[in-house]
C-alpha positions as CSV (number, residue, x, y, z in Angstrom):
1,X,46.2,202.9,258.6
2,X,44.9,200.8,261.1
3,X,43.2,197.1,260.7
4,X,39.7,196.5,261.5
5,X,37.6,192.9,261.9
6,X,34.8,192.2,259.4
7,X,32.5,190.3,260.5
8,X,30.1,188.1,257.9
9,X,26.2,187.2,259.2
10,X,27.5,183.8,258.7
11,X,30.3,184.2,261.1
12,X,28.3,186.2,263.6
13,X,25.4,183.2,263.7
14,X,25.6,181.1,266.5
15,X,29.0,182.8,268.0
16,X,27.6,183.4,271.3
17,X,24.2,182.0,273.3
18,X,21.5,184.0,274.4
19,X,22.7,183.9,277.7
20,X,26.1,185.6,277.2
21,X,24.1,188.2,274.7
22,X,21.7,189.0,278.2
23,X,24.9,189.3,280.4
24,X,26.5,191.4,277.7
25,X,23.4,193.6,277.5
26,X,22.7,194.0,281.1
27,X,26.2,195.4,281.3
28,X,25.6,198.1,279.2
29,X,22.2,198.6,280.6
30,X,23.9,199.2,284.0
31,X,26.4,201.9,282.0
32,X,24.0,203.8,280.7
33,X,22.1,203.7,284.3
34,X,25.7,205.2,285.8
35,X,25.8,207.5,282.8
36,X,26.8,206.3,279.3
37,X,25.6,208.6,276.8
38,X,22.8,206.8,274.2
39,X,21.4,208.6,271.3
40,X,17.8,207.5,270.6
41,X,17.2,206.3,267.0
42,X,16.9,208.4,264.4
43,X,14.7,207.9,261.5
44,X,14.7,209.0,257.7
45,X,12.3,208.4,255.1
46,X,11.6,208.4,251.4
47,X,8.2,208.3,249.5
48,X,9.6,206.9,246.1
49,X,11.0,204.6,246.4
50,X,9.5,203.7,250.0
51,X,12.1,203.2,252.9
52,X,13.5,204.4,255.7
53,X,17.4,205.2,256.4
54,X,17.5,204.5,260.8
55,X,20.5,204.7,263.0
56,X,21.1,205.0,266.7
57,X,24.3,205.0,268.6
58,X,25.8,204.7,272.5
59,X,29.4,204.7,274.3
60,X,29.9,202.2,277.1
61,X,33.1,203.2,278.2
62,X,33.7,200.1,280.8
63,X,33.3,198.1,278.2
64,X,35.7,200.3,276.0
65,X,33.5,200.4,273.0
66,X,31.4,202.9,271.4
67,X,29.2,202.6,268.0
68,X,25.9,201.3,266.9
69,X,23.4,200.1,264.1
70,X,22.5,201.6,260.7
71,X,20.0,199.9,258.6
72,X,18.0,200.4,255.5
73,X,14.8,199.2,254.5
74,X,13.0,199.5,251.6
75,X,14.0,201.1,248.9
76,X,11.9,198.5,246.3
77,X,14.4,195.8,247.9
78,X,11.4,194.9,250.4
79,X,14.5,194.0,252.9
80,X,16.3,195.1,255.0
81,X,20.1,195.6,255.8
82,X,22.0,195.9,259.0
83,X,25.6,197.5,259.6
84,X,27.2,197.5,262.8
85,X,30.5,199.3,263.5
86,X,32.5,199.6,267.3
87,X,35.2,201.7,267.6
88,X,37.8,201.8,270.4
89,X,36.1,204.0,273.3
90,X,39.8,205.1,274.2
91,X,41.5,205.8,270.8
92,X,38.4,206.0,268.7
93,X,40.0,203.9,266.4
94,X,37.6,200.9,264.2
95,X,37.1,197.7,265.7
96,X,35.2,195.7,264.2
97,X,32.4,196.0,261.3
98,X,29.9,193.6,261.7
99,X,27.2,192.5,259.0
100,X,24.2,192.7,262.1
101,X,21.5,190.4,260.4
102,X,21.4,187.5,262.2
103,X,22.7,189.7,265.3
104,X,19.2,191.5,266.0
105,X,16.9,188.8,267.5
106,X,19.4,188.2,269.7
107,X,20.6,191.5,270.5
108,X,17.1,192.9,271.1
109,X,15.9,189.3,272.4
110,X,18.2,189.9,275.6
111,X,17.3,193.9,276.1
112,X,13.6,192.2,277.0
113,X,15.3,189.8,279.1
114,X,16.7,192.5,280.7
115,X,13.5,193.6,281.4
116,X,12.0,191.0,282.5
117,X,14.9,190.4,285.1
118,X,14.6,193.8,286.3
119,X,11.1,193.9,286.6
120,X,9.6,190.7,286.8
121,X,8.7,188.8,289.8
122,X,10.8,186.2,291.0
123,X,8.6,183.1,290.8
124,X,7.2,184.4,287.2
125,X,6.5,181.0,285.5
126,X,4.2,181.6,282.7
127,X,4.6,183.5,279.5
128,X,2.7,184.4,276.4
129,X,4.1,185.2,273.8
130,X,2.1,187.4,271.1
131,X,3.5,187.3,267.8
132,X,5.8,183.8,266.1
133,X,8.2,185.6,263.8
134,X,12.4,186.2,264.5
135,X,12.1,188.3,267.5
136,X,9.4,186.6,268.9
137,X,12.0,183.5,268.8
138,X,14.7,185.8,270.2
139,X,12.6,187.0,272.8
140,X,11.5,183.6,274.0
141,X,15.4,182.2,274.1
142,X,16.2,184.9,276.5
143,X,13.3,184.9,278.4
144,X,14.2,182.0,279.2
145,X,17.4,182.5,280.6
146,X,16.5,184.8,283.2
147,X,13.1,183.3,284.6
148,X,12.6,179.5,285.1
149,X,9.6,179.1,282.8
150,X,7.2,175.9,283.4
151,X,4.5,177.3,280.4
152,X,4.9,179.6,277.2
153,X,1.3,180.6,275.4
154,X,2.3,182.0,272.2
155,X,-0.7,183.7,269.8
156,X,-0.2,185.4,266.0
157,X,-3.1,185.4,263.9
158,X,-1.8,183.0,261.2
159,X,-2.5,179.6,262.8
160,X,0.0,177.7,260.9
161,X,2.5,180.2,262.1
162,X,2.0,179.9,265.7
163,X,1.4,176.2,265.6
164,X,5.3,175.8,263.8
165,X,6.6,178.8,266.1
166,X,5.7,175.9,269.1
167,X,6.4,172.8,267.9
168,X,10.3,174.5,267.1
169,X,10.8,175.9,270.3
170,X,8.9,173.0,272.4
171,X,12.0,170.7,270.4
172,X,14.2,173.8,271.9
173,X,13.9,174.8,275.1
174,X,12.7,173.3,278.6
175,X,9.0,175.1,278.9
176,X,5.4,174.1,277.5
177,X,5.1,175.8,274.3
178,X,1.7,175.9,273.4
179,X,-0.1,177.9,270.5
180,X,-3.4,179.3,271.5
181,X,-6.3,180.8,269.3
182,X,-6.4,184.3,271.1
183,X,-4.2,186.8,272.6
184,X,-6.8,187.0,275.6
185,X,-6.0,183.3,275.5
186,X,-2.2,183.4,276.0
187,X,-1.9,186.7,278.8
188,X,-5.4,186.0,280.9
189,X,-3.1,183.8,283.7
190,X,0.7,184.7,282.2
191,X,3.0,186.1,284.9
192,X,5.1,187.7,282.1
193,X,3.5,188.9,278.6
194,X,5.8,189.8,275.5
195,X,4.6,191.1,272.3
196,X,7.0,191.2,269.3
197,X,4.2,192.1,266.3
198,X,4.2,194.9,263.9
199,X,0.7,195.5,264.7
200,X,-0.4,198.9,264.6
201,X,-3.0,198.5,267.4
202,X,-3.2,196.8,270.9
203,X,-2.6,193.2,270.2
204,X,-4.4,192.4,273.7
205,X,-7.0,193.7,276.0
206,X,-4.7,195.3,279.2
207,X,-7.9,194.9,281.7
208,X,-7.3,191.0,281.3
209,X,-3.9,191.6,282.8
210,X,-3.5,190.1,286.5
211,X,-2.3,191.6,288.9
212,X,1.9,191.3,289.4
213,X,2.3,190.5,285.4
214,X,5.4,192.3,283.7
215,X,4.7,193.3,280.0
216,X,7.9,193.7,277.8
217,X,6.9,195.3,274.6
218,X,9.1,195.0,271.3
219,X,7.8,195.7,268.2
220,X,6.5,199.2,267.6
221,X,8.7,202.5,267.6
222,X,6.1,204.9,266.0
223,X,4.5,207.8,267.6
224,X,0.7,206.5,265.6
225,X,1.6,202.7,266.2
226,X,1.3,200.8,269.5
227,X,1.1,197.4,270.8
228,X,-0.3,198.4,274.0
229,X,-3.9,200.0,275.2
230,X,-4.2,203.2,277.7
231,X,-5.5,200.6,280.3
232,X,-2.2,198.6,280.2
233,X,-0.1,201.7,280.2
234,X,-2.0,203.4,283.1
235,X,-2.2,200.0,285.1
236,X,1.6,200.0,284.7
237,X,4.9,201.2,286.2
238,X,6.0,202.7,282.7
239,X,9.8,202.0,282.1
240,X,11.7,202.5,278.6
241,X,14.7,202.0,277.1
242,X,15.6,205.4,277.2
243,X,13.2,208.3,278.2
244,X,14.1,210.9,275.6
245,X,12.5,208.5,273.2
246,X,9.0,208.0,274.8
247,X,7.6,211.4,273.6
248,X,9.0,210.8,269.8
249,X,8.5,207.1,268.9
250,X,7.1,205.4,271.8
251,X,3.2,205.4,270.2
252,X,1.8,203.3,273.4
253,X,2.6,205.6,276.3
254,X,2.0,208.5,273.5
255,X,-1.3,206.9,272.7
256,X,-2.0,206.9,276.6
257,X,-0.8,210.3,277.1
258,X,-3.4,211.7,274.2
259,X,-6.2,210.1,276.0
260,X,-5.8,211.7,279.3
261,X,-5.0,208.0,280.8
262,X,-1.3,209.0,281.7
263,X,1.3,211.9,281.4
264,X,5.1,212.8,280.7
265,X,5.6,212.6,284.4
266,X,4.3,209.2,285.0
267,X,7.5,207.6,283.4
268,X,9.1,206.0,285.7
269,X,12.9,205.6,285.3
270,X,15.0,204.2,282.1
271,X,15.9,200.2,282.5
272,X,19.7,201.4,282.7
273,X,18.1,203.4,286.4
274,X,16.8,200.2,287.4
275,X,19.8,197.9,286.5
276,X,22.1,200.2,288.0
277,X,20.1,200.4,291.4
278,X,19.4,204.0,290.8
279,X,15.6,203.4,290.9
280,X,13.6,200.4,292.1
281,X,12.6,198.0,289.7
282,X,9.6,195.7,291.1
283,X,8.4,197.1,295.0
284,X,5.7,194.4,295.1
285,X,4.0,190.7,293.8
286,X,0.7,192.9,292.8
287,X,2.2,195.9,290.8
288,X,2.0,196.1,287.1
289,X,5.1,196.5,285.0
290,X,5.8,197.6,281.7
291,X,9.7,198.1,279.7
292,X,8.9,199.9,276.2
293,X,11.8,198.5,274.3
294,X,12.3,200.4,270.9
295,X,15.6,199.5,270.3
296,X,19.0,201.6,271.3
297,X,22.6,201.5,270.3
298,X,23.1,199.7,274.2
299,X,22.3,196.8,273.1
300,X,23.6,197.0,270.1
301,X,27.2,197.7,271.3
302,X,27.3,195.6,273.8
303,X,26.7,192.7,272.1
304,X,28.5,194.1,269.1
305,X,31.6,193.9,271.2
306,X,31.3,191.4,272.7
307,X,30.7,188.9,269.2
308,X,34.0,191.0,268.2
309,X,35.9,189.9,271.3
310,X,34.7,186.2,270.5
311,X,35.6,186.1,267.2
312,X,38.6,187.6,267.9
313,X,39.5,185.2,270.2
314,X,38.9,182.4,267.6
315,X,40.2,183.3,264.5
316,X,37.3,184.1,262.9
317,X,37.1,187.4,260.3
318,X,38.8,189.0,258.0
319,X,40.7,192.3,258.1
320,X,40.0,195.4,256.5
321,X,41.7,198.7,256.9
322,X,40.5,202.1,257.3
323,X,42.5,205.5,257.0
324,X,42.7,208.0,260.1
325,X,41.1,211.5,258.7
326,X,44.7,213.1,259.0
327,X,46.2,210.7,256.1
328,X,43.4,210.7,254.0
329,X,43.0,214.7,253.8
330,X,46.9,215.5,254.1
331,X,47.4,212.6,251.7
332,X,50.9,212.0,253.8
């Protein structure tokens, strides 16, 4: 038998900032840029009762963990639930199980801060913002760590949304955060542009896009749903989590690739290339640049571990204890 750390939503909420969840992400961004082994996510689905079954998984072996997320949704619940288990890279023994709720904005908030680090100019000031729910709120903390932002523009369609979604993070965090009535609105003079929607269709015009902008794109990971035109894609240096995804579930670069705008070859490296130094991220002020984030077990390890580590390191958890496969099928 060995001991494991559960990990409540409770107890997980708050444990670390956004800033130490974008250091521990970029870590394993740069792993998987040296070589780390991810597994895209992986998708199954029921017509009656609707949901889906998803899970996706990574090693990070300089960090000395290895695991991922699996989540349900559906299923007449019309909710969702989030597991997260890390094992011991080394011994392959359980770590920690963590209940990964109130993990996700932040996890998946700091793989766009990631990108935006990476790919983003330097002197990028501005930011809209399209969409006011969790992850929009993730994305903006860190964002915010990673660029010195003077002005935030964030648009959704429900005005009392976007108008409450400001007035919390103006109380929050050191930018202007002003709601606007438009998406055209919020990206027409951004230096940065994030959208974190479950639209279905381009949330914003990508000719209104100036010239140097960085987009970081969250919320889609169907191959028939997109947040992103053709004209944006094409415009872009195209960079995504991990490239054996773009072709399956990334439905703005597939999208683009259907209407002759772009092709398979015009991706340009995974963010782990570009952390790593194996690929340039920005080579100028005017270029255009895009990270397609659909969500991968990096993130979700890394910051996995590293809540585990914390929590370890304060007391916090409760142990539970899991039977190595020889015990429990030799029953000695």
């Amino acid at each position: 038998m060995t001991d494991a750390l559960f990990l409540t939503s409770e107890e997980v909420s708050g444990l670390a900032t956004p800033a130490e969840y974008v250091e521990a992400v970029r870590d394993g961004y740069r792993q998987r840029g040296e070589g780390a082994p991810a597994r895209p996510r992986a998708k199954l689905t029921n017509a009656e009762p609707p949901g889906m079954l998803t899970d996706y998984s990574a090693v990070l072996p300089e960090t000395g963990a290895m695991g991922g997320y699996m989540y349900a949704a559906g299923f007449g619940a019309e909710d969702a639930w989030f597991v997260a288990p890390v094992f011991d890279a080394e011994s392959g023994e359980p770590l920690a199980l963590l209940d990964g709720a109130s993990m996700n904005p932040f996890k998946t908030g700091a793989a766009g801060a990631v990108g935006i680090d990476a790919l983003a100019r330097e002197d990028a000031k501005t930011l809209a913002l399209i969409g006011s729910g969790s992850q929009a709120r993730g994305q903006l903390r860190a964002a915010a760590t990673v660029r010195d932002l003077e002005s935030v523009w964030v648009y959704s369609p429900t005005k009392e949304s976007r108008e409450s979604f400001a007035a919390e993070m103006n109380e929050e965090l050191g930018p202007s955060v002003a709601a606007v009535a438009s998406s055209a609105a919020a990206v027409e003079e951004a230096d940065i542009v994030v959208t974190a929607t479950t639209a279905s269709d381009p949330v914003f015009d990508g000719d209104l896009l100036a010239e140097g902008t960085h987009v970081t794109a969250m919320g889609q990971y169907h191959p028939e749903k997109r947040e992103l035109d053709a004209t944006t894609v094409g415009r872009a240096k195209y960079v995504p989590d991990l490239r054996e995804r773009v072709m399956k579930d990334a439905g703005s670069f597939i999208a683009a690739v259907e209407e002759g705008v772009v092709s398979e070859d015009d991706v340009y490296a995974e963010l782990g290339e570009v952390v790593a130094g194996g690929a340039p991220g920005r080579e100028s002020d005017d270029e255009i640049t895009v990270f397609d984030s659909g969500g991968t077990g990096i993130e979700t390890v890394a910051a996995a571990h590293m809540l585990y580590e914390k929590a370890d390191d304060e007391g916090l958890g409760s142990e539970i204890s899991f039977a190595p496969a020889s015990e429990a099928l030799t029953g000695r």
